[in-house]
C-alpha positions as CSV (number, residue, x, y, z in Angstrom):
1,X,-61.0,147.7,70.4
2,X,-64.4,146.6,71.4
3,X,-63.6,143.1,69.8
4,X,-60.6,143.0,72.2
5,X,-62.2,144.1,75.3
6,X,-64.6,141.2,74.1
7,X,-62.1,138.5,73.5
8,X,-60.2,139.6,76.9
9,X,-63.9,139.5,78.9
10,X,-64.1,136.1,77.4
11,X,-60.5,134.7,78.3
12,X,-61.8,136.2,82.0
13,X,-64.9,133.6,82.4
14,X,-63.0,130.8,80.6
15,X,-62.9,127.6,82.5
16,X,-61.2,124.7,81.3
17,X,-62.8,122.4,83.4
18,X,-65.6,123.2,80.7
19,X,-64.0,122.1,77.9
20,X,-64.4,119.1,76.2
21,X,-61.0,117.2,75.8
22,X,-62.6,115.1,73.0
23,X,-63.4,117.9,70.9
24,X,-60.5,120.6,71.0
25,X,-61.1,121.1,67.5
26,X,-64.0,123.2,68.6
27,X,-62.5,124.9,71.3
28,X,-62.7,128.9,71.1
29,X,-59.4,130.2,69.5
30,X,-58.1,131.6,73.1
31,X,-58.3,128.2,74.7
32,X,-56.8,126.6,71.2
33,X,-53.8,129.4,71.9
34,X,-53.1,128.5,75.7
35,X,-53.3,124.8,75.2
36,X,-50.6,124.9,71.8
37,X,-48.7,127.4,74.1
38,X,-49.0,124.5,77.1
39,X,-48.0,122.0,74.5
40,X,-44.6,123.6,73.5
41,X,-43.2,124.7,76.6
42,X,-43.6,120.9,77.5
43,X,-41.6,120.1,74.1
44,X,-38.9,122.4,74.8
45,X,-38.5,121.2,78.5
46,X,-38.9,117.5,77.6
47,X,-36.5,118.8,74.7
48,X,-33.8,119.7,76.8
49,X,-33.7,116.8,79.4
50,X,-33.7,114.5,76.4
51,X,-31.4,115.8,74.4
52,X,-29.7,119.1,75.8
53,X,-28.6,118.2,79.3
54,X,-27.0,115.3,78.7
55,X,-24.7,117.3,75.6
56,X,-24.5,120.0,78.3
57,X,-22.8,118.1,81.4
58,X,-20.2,116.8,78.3
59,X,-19.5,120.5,77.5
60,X,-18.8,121.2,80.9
61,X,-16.3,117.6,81.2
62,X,-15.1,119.2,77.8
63,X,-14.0,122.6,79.5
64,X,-12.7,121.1,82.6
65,X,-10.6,118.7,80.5
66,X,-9.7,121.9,78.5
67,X,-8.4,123.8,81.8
68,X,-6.5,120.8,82.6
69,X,-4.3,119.8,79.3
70,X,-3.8,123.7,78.9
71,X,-2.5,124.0,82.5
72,X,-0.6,120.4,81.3
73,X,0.8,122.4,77.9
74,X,2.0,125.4,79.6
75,X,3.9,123.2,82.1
76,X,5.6,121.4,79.4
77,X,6.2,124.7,77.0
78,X,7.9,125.8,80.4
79,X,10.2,122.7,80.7
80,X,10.7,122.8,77.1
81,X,11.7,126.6,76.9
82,X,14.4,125.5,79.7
83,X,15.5,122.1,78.4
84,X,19.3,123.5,77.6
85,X,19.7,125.0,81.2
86,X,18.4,121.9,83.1
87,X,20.4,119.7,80.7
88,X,23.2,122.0,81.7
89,X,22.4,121.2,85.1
90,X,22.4,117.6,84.7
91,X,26.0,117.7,83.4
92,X,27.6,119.6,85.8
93,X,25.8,117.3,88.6
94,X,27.3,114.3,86.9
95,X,30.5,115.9,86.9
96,X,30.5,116.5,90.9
97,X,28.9,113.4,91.4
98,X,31.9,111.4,89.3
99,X,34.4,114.1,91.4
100,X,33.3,112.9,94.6
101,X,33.1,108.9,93.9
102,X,36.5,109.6,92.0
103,X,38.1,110.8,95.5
104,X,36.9,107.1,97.3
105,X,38.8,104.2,97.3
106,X,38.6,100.9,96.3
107,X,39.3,99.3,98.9
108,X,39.2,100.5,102.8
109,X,42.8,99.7,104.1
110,X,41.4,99.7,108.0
111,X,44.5,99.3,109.9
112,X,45.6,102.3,107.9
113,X,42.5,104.2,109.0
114,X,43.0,103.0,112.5
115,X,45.8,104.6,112.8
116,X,44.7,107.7,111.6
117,X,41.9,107.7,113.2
118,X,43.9,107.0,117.1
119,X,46.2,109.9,115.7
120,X,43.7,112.5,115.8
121,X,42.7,111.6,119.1
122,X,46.6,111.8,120.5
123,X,46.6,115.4,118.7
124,X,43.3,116.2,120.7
125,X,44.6,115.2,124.1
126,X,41.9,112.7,124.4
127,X,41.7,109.0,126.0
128,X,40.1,106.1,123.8
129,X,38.1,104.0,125.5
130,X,37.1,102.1,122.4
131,X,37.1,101.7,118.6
132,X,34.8,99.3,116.9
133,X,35.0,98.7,113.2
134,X,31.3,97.0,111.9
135,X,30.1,95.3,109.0
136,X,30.5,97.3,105.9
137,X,26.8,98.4,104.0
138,X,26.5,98.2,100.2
139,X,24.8,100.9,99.0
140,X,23.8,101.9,95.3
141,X,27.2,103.3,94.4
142,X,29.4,102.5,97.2
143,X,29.7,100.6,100.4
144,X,30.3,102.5,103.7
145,X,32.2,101.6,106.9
146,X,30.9,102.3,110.3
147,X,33.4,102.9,113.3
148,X,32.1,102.9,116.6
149,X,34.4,105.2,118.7
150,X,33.8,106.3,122.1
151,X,36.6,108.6,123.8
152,X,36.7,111.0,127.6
153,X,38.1,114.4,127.7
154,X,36.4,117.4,127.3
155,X,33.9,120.2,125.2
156,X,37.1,121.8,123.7
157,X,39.3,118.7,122.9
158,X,35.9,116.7,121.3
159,X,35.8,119.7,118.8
160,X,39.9,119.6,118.1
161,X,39.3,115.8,117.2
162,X,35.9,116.2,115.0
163,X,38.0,119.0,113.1
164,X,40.7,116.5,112.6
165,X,38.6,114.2,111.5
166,X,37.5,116.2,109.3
167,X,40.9,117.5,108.1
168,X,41.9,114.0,106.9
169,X,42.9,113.0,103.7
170,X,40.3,110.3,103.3
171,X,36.6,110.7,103.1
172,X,35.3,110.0,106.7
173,X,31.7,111.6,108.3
174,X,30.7,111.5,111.7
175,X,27.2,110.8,112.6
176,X,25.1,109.8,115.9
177,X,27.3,111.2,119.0
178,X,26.5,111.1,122.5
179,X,28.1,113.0,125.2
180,X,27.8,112.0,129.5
181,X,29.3,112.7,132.3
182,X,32.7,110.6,132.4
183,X,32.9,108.1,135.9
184,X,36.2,109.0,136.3
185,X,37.6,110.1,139.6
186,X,34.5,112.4,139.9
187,X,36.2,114.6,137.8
188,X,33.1,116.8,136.5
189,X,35.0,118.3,133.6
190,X,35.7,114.7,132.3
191,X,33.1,113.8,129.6
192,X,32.9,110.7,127.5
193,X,31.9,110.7,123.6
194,X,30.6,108.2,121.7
195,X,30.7,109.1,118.0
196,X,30.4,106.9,114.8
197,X,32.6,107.6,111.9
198,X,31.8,105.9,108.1
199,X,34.3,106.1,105.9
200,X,33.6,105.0,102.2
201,X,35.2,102.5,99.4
202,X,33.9,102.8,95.5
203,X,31.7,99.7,94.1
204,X,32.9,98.7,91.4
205,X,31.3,97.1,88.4
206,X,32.1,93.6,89.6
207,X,30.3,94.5,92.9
C-alpha cells in the first residue's frame, strides 16, 4: 500500500517536460506506461482512418444497395405471384381492342355519312348552317375523319341531335363544341352550335 501511495505521489510531480526524449529507455516505469498507452491509441486511430473507414463507408453502400435490390425483389416476387391474372388482363384487352377496330370500316363512304349525319339534324328540328368534311389523320391504328358542323336551334334540340348522333350505326364522337347567341331575328332562344364530329376507318396493313 505504501509502495502505491509512493508510485501515485510520484505520477503527481511527474513532468514530461523533464524527460529526456533520447533516453526513454530510462524513463521511470509510469512515464514508460503513459507514453506506450499514448502510442496505441494513436495506432488504433491512425488504424481506423487507414484501414477501417474506408471498409466502413462500403458497408454502409453495401446496405443501401441491399435495401434497394430487396425492395427491387419484392416488387418483382409481386408481379411474378400475379403474372396469370395480368396475362389474363392482357387477353381480354386485346379482345376489346380487336372488337372495337372490328366494328370500323375500311373505308369512310362520306356522302353516306352526310346524309346521316343532315338526318339527325332534320329529326332534331335544327337548321344547318354548315357541314365541313377535313383532311383525314392517320393515326397508329386507324385514320379519323373530322366534320366541322355548325347548326341554330336551341338547348333541348342540340341534345336530341348529340343523342342521335350517338345512336347511329357507325362509329362517330363529337368533340370541341361551342354554343352563342344565334343573330337571327333577335330571337334570344335561337342559339348556334358549332360541333366537330370524327368518324373512323380501319388501317390496314397496306396503310
Amino acid at each position: 500500500m505504501a509502495d502505491f501511495n509512493k508510485i501515485l505521489e510520484e505520477v503527481r510531480e511527474f513532468n514530461f517536460n523533464e524527460l529526456d526524449w533520447d533516453r526513454v529507455g530510462v524513463w521511470p516505469l509510469y512515464g514508460r506506461g503513459i507514453l506506450f498507452a499514448l502510442a496505441f491509441i494513436a495506432v488504433l486511430v491512425g488504424s481506423y482512418f487507414l484501414l477501417i473507414k474506408d471498409k466502413q463507408l462500403v458497408l454502409e453502400q453495401k446496405i443501401t444497395q441491399e435495401s434497394s435490390l430487396r425492395q427491387s425483389f419484392e416488387s418483382k416476387a409481386h408481379e411474378a405471384a400475379n403474372l396469370d391474372a395480368l396475362r389474363q388482363q392482357m387477353r381480354e384487352m386485346k379482345k376489346s381492342f380487336d372488337a372495337v377496330l372490328a366494328q370500323l370500316p375500311e373505308e369512310i363512304e362520306v356522302p353516306g355519312l352526310l346524309e346521316d349525319i343532315d338526318s339527325r339534324v332534320v329529326d332534331s328540328k335544327l337548321d344547318i348552317t354548315g357541314i365541313d368534311p377535313q383532311d383525314l389523320v392517320s393515326k397508329e391504328f386507324y385514320v379519323e375523319l373530322p366534320i366541322q358542323i355548325e347548326v341554330v336551334g336551341g338547348y333541348h334540340e342540340f341534345g336530341s341531335f348529340v343523342s342521335g348522333i350517338a345512336g347511329m350505326s357507325r362509329i362517330v364522337t363529337l368533340h370541341d363544341f361551342t354554343i352563342s347567341t344565334a343573330s337571327n331575328g333577335g330571337n334570344v332562344d335561337r342559339l348556334r352550335m358549332s360541333i366537330r364530329a370524327k368518324t373512323y376507318k380501319y388501317k390496314t396493313q397496306e396503310q
